[in-house]
C-alpha positions in Angstrom: 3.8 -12.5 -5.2 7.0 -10.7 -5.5 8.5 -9.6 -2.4 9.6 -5.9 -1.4 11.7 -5.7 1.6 11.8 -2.9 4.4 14.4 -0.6 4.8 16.3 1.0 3.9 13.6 3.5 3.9 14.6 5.9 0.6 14.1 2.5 -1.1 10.6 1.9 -0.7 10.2 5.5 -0.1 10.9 6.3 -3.6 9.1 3.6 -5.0 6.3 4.5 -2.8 6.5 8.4 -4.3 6.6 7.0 -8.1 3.3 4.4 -7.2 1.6 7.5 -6.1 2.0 9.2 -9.0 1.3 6.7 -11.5 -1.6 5.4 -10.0 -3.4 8.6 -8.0 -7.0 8.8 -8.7 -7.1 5.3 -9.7 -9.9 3.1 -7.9 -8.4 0.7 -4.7 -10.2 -1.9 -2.3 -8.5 -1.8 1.5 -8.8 -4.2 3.8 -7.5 -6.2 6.7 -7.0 -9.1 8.3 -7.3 -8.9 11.9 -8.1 -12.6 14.4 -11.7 -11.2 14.7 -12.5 -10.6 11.1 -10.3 -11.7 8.4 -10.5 -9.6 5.4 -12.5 -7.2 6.5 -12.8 -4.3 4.3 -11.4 -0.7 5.0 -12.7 1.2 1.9 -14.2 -0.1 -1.2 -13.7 1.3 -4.5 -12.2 4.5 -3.6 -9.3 6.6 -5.3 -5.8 6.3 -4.6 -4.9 9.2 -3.5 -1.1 8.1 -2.3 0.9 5.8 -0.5 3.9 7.3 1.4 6.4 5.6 3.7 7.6 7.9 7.0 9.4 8.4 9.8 8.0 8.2 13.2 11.0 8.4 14.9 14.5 7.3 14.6 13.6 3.9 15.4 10.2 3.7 13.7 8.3 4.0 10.4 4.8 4.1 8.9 3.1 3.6 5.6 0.0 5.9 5.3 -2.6 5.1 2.7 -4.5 7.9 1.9 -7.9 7.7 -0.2 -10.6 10.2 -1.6 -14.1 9.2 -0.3 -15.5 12.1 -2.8 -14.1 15.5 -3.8 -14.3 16.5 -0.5 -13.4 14.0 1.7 -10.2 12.3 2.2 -9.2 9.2 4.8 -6.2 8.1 6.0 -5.1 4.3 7.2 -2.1 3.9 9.0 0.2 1.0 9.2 2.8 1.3 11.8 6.1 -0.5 11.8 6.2 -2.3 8.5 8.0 -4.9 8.2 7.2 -6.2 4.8 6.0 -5.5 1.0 5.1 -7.4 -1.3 3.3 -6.9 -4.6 1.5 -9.4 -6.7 1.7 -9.3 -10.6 -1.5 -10.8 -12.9 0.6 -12.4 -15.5 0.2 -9.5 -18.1 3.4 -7.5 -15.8 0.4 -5.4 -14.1 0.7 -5.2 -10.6 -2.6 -5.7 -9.0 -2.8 -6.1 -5.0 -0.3 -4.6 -2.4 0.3 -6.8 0.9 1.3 -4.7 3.6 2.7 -6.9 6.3 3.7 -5.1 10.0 5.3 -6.0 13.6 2.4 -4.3 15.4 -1.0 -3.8 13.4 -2.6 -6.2 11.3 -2.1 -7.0 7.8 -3.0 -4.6 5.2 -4.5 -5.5 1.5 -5.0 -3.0 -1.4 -6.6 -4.3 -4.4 -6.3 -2.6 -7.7 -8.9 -1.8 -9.8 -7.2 -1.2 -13.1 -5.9 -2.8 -15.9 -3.2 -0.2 -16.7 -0.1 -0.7 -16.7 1.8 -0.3 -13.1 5.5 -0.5 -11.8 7.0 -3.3 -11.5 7.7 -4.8 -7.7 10.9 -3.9 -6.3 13.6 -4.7 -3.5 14.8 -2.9 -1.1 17.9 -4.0 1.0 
């Protein structure tokens, strides 16, 4: 995998904004690893309907993931205080699986279910 840092937050916040773009309405797996139930899954096989990085507060941040269940329903995880990023590459360039990693909640997983082309990973210092 190729790392992403955490802040500074227009960073990741931008290439947050550009993922979203590119890849709404494409299909994602979501799941988490928690000490009861590792890898347990979120949402299988829904669309991507964005990923956006916010502030809380002036101390804190969030990722939200949100996902369309059908046309008319939408969900929402949260994953508060992130502290890392990274983004894994199959070896065509193609990103395919987000890790999520945060100070407080578990760790977050979103699988790709594409073969388009994606963004590459970036840094954020």
């Amino acid at each position: 995998m190729v790392p992403a840092r955490l802040p500074p937050q227009y960073c990741c916040r931008a290439y947050f904004d550009h993922f979203s773009r590119k890849f709404h309405g494409e299909r994602v797996t979501v799941t988490i690893d928690t000490p009861e139930a590792e890898g347990r899954a979120l949402l299988r096989d829904v669309k991507l309907f964005g990923i956006v990085l916010q502030s809380v507060d002036d101390r804190s941040t969030e990722i939200d993931l949100s996902a369309s269940l059908s046309p008319d329903a939408m969900m929402t995880h949260v994953i508060r205080n992130p502290i890392q990023v990274d983004v894994r590459q199959v070896t065509n360039g193609h990103d395919d699986r987000l890790v999520i990693r945060s100070a407080t909640d578990p760790t977050t997983f979103i699988d790709f279910d594409f073969a388009s082309a994606g963004p590459r990973s970036v840094r954020c210092r």
